[in-house]
N, C-alpha and C positions, 0 to 999 in steps of 0.2 A: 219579144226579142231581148237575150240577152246584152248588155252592158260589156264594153271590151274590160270597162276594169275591175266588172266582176269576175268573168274568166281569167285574167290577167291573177289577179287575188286568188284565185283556187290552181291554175297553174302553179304557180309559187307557193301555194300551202301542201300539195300535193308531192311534188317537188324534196319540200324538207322533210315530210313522212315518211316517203320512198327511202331516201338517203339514210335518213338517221338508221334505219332495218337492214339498211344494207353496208351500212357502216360504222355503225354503233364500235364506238371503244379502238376504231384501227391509226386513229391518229391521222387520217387525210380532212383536208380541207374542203368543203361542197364549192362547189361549183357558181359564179351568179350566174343568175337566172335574169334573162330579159325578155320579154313577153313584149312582139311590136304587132302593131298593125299592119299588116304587107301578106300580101301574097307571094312571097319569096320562100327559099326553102329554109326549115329549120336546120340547126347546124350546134354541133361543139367544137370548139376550141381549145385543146389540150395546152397548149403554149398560153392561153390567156386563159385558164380557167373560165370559160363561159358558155352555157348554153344560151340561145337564142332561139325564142317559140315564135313562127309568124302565127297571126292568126286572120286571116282573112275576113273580111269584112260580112263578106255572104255569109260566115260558118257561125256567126252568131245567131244565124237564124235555125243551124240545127236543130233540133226538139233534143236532142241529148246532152248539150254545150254543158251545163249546168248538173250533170248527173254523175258524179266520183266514181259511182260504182258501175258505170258503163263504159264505154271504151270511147270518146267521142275524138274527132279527128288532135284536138293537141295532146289527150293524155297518149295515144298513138305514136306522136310525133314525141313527145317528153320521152316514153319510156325507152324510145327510139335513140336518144341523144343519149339519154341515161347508161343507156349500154354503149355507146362510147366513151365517156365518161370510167364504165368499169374495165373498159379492154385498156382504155390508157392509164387506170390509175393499182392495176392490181395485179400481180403476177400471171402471165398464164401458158400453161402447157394444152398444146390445142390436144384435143381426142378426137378418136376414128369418127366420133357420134358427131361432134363440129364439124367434121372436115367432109362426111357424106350429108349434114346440113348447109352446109355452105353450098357443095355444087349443085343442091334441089333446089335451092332459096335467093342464091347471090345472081342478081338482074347487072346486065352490063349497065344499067341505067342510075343502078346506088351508086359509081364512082369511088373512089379511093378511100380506102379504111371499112371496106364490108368483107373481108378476108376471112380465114379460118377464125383467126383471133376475135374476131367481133361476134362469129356465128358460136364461137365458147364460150363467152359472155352469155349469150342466149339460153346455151346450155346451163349456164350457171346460177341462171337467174330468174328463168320462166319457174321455177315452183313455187317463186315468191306468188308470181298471181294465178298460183292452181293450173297451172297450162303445162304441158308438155312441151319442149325444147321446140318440138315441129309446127304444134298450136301458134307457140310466141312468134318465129318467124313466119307463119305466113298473116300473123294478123300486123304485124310491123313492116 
């Protein structure tokens, strides 16, 4: 089983690797990262600059928890946050391709801020991890 504050330590290393490739040189500020124990939902806060990773107590018992190069439920939930994070800190002009993503993908159940705008972010951002815009949202 892993260690919450070893996950906790790769969430946040993860985190700054992400960020810095996707914002290398544009002059914004990252985000803190706070990585709790709870089963509550993950969440950003545009107004406080923060992301928030719950990680539930049972998910450390994943077999993947500890695998960067796997998708395991917080990198899921980080690159989740992450794209709000780029929808609130970067221009965007939504495309046809977001906007017929958003009505395949946006669940009444994501709540506020999963919009055209957030499904462009996805578009803008899924080839960071080889995915196709459709791949990212249905794996997020």
């Amino acid at each position: 089983m892993a260690t919450f504050e070893a996950v906790s330590a790769l969430v946040k290393s993860t985190y700054r690797n992400i960020w810095n490739d996707w914002y290398s040189g544009c002059g914004s500020v990252p985000a803190l990262v706070q990585v709790d124990p709870s089963d509550e939902s993950s969440r950003y806060s545009h107004s406080r600059n923060l992301i928030v990773i719950a990680i539930a107590e049972g998910n450390l018992d994943d077999r993947d928890i500890l695998d960067q190069g796997a998708w395991p439920i917080w990198k899921l939930e980080l690159v989740h946050e992450m794209l709000h994070e780029w929808q609130a800190k970067t221009p965007c002009i939504v495309t046809p391709e977001a906007e017929a993503i958003c009505t395949k993908y946006r669940s009444a159940a994501c709540g506020d801020g999963h919009g055209p705008d957030f499904f462009q972010a996805v578009v803008e951002r899924a080839s960071y991890f080889g995915m196709t815009p459709e791949q990212l949202a249905a794996s997020i």
